[in-house]
N, C-alpha and C positions, 0 to 999 in steps of 0.2 A: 260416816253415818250422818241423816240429821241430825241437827245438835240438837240434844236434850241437857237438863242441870238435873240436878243430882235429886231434887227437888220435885220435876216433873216423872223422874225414875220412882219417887217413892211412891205418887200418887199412881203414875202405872202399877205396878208391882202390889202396892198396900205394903208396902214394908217401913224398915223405919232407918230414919238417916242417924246415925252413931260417928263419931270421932270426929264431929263438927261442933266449933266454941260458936257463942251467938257473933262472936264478931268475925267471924272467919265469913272469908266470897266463897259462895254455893258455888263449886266445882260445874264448868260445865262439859260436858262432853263431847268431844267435837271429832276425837281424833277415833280411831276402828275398836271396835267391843272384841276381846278375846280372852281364850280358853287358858293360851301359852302363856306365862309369864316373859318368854324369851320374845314372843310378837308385840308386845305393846311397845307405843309408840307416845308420843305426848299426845295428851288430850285422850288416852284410851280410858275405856270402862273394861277393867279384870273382871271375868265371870270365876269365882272358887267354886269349882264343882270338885264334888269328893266321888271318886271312884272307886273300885274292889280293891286297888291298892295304893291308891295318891290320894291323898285330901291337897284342894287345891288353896286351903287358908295358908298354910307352909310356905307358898311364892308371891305372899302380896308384896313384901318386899323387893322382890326380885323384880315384880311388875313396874313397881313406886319408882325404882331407879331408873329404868328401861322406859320412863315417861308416864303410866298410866296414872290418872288426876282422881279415882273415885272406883273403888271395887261394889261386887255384888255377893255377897256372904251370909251365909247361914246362925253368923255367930258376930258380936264386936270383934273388929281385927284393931291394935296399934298401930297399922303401918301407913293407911288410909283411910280415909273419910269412906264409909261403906254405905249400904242400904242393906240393911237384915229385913231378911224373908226366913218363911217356913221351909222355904221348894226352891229352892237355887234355878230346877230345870223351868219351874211352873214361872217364876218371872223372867228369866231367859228368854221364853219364848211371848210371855207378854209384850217386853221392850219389842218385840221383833216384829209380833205382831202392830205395837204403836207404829213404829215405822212405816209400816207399809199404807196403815189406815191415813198416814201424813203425808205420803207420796201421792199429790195427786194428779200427777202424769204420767202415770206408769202402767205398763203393761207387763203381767205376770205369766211365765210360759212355764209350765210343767212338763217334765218328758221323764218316763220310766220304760221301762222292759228289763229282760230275764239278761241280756245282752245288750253291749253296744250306745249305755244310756250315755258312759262318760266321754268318749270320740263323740258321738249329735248334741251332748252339750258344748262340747271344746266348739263343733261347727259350728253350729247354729249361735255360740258367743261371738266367735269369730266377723261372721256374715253379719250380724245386727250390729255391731261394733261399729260396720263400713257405715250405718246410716243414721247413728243417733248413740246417746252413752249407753252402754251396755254393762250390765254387773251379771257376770255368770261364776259360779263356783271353780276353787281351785282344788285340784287332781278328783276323789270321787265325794265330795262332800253332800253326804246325798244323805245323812241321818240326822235322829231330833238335836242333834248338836250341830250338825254341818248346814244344815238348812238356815238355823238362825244366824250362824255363822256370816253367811252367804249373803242373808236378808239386811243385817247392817252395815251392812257396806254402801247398802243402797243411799243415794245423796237427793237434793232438791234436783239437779241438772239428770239424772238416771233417767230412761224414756222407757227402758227392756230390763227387764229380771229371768234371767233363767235359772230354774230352778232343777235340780236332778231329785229325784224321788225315789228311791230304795223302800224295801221289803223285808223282813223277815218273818213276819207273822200277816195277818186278818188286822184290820184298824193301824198299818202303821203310815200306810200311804195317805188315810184321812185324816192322820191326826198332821201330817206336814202339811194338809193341803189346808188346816184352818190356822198355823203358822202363815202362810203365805196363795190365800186363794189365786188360784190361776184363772183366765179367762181363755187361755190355751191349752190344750192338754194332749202330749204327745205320748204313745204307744208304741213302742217301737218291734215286742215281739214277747212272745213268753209262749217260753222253755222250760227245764227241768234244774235250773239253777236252784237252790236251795230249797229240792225238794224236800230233802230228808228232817228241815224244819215243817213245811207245810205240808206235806201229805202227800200231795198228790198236783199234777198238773194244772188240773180243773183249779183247786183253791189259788195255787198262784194264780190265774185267770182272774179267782173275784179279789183278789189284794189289787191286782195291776188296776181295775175296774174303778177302784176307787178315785180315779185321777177325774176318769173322765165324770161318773157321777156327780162330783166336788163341783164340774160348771157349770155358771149361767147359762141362761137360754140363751143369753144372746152371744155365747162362748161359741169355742169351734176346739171339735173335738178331732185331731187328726191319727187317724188308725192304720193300721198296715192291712193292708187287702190282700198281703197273700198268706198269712197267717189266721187260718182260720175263728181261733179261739179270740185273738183280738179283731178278727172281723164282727163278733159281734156283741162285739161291746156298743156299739151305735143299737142296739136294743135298749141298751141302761144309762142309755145320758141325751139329757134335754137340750143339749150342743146342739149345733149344727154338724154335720159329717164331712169331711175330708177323709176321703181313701186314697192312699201312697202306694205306690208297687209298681209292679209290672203287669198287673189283671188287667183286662182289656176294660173295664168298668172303674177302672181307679182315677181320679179327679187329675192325679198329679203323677204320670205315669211315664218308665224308663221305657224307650224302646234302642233297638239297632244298639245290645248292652256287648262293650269289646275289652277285654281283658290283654292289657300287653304285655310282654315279656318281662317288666318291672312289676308285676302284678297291679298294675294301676288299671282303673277301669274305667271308660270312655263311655258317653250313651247319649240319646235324645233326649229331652226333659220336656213331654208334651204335657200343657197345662192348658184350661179353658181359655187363659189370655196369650196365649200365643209358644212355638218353640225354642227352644234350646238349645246348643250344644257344650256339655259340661266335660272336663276331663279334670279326673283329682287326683290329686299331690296323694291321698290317704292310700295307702297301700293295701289290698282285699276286693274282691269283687262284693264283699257283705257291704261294704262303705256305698252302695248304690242306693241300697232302701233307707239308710239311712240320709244322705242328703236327699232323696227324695222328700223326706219329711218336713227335712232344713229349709228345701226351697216352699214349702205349702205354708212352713209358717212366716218365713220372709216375705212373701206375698202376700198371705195374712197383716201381716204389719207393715204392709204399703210400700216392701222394695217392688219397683219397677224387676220383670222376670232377667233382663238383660245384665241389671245392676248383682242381682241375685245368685244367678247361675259365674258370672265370672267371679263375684267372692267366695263362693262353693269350689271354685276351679281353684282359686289361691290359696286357698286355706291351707295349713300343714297338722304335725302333730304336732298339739300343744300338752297335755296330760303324759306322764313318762311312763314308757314299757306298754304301749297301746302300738303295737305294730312298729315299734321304733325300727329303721332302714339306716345301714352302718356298712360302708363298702372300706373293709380294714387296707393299709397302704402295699398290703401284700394278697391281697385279690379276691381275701376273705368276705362275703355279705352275711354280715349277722343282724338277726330279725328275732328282737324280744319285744315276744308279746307276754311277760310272766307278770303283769300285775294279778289275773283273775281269770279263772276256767272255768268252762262247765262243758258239757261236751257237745250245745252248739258252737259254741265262737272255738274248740278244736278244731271240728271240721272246717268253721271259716278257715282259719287260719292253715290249717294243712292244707286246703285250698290253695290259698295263694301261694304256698311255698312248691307245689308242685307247677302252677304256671312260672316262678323263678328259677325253678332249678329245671329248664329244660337245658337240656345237653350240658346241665351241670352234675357234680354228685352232691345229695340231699341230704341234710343231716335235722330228725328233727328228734329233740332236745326235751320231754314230755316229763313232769313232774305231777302231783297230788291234784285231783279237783274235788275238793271238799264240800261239804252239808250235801250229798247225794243220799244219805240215806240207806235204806234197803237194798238200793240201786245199785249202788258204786262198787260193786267188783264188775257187775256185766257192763255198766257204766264205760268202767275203766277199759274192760276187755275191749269192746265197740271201736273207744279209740285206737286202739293199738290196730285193728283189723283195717279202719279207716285207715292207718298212716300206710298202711302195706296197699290201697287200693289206689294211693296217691304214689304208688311206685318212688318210696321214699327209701335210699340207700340205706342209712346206716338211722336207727331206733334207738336214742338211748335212753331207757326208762330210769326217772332218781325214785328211790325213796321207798316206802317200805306200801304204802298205803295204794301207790298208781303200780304195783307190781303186776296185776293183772294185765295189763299193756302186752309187759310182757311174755306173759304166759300163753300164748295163743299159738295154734296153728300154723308154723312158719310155712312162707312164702316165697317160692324164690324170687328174688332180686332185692330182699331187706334182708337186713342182718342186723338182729333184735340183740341188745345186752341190757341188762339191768345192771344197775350200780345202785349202792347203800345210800349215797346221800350228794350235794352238790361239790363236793371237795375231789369226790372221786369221778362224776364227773367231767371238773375241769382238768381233771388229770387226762383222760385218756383223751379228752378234746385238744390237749397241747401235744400232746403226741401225734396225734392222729389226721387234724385239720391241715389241709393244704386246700392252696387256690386251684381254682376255682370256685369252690366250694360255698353252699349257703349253707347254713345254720340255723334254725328254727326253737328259739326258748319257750313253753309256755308250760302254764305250771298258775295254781292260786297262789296266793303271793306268799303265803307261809310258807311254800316250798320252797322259798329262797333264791328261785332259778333267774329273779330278775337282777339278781345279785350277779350272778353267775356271768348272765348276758352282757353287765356289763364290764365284768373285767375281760370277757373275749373281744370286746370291739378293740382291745388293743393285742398288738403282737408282744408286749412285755409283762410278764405275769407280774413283774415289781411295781407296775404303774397303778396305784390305785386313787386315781385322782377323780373316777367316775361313781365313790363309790358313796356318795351323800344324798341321802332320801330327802324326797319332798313330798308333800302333804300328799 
């Protein structure tokens, strides 16, 4: 982070500094601001946020020992020198806010959609990395916590912030974007993810809207062209327009798009400054519209298209259980993508598992997609009919909630089973799997199925050495 003392945190915040003697040195802050008692580091600032079942006052110590020089608390703590506020969240995001008002090299990039936000920010961190300091978020940090999160990390040497932007209501994309104004704002799709909080497809449209509203005029607002609903968001923001896609009218546009046998996809990358030819490591033909975006805004931020397009081509997965690609030592390919569902990124994904498993037998692996709503039994159904349209072998639905999947109209050449939960499962998957064979995880992450994906990337059910979560 910039370095702030404990001092300029009070005068931020308005709060007041507690557990400092007059002769004691004003703490100053130098090392990362966190949440976890277990991440601090020296020189950190603990944030004690109290939630529905932790108060986070209980680990200043734990912080204290682990390096952190100065907490932020609702209350005097013993354990460090603190700053008492009213709003633990409402100075949180002031400090975050100072920070960025104190960077004055930087360039602020926003990217949201219903789909696909956290693989175009892993990208597009990736790519800007190649040409200046880069601070992008780790795994989906994309909430009023994970944003500030994100935002102190930010240093004097930082040139690029990306920022991921999440939803679950009306006001929550604008209340991140006055944490961390963008002058870039990326769009990437909206879908029926988390309708069953907002209503209806339209209101996610004006949540996602809010991104691009948030920019200056002298911003650049980059939209997806072949997505209706975010095509006209360039009605609601004083941006400039970048259109991404495949439309014949799109700024930054895929053509001659080839999907090979590894599901990987190949394409043109025609752009006003000249073409491309990109091929990516990301596995999906959906990963297309999305470095389309990657390359509008790297060119946006002054990479050269040649620089750009071959960091787009390098890039790998960096966020866990976003398409992960695992060829087991016994001929098995297993492909978890169980962080998060909704039943576009299914179809992406049964996509690609049907261009991998040609002339292989296909197994796709299909657990719960949550906050659907009213929705989510036809929801559910939809997918199960998609995996039979992808000439997928063997269906096997977890869990009580995605059962619909399985209740459908059988098909010949799938053969649909439900199972109770991921135990059972991995049971009939150790029985059952043989090579050649691909496998297909997905499931919202409460379903547990990325759990699951990863104890099948090995042939020994006793090996559980994959099995440590990251943010």
């Amino acid at each position: 982070m910039i370095a702030l003392s404990l001092t300029e945190i009070e005068t931020i915040t308005g709060g007041t500094i507690s557990g400092l003697a007059p002769e004691d040195q004003v703490p100053l802050i130098s090392g990362s601001v966190v949440t976890d008692s277990r991440e601090a580091e020296p020189g950190s600032l603990y944030v004690a946020r109290i939630g529905e079942s932790m108060d986070g006052h209980r680990f200043v110590g734990a912080a204290r020992d682990n390096g952190a020089v100065a907490a932020l608390t609702s209350r005097p703590v013993d354990d460090l020198p603190c700053v008492v506020v009213d709003d633990v969240q409402a100075a949180f995001v002031a400090i975050s806010r100072a920070v960025i008002d104190r960077a004055t090299d930087l360039t602020v990039i926003g990217i949201t959609g219903s789909s696909g936000k956290t693989s175009t920010k892993d990208l597009l961190g990736t790519v800007l990395a190649s040409a200046a300091p880069t601070i992008a978020p780790v795994g989906s940090y994309n909430s009023e916590v994970g944003v500030p999160l994100t935002v102190t990390r930010v240093t004097d040497e930082t040139r690029f912030l990306v920022v991921e932007m999440g939803a679950r209501g009306i006001g929550h994309i604008d209340y991140l974007t006055r944490i961390a104004p963008p002058r870039i704002g990326v769009v990437l799709n909206v879908g029926t993810a988390h309708v069953g909080e907002f209503g209806s497809r339209e209101a996610i449209g004006r949540a996602k809207s809010e991104l691009v509203q948030a920019l200056p005029e002298d911003g650049v607002a980059v939209l997806n062209a072949d997505d209706p609903v975010v095509r006209g968001m360039a009605d609601v923001t004083s941006a400039r327009v970048v259109l991404v896609g495949e439309a014949a009218d799109a700024t930054v546009r895929a053509e001659d798009v080839r999907v090979g046998p590894d599901g990987r996809a190949t394409f043109r990358a025609v752009t006003p400054g000249g073409e491309a030819e990109v091929a990516l490591r990301l596995v999906g033909r959906h990963h297309v519209g999305n470095a389309l975006a990657v390359l509008a805004v790297a060119l946006e931020c002054g990479l050269a298209l040649d620089d750009a397009a071959a960091a787009v081509a390098g890039a790998g997965v960096v966020s866990r259980w976003r398409m992960e690609v695992t060829e087991r030592d016994d001929g098995v390919t297993v492909v978890n993508d169980a962080y998060n569902a909704n039943p576009d990124s299914m179809r992406a994904a049964l996509a690609a598992l049907e261009v991998m498993g040609e002339g292989r037998r296909t197994w796709a692996v299909l657990g719960s997609m949550l906050e659907l709503g009213d929705e989510s039994d036809s929801d559910h159904a939809e997918v199960g009919e998609e995996a039979q349209r992808r000439s997928v072998d063997e269906l096997v639905v977890v869990g009580e909630t995605a059962r619909p999947m399985a209740d459908i109209a059988p098909v010949d050449g799938t053969r649909i089973r439900w199972v109770e939960d991921a135990d059972a499962a991995e049971a009939l998957l150790r029985a059952e799997l043989a090579p050649p064979d691909v496998v297909l995880f997905k499931s919202s992450r409460d379903a547990g199925l990325r759990w699951l994906g990863d104890r099948l990337t090995t042939t020994d059910p006793t090996d559980d050495t994959t099995l440590e979560d990251t943010p």
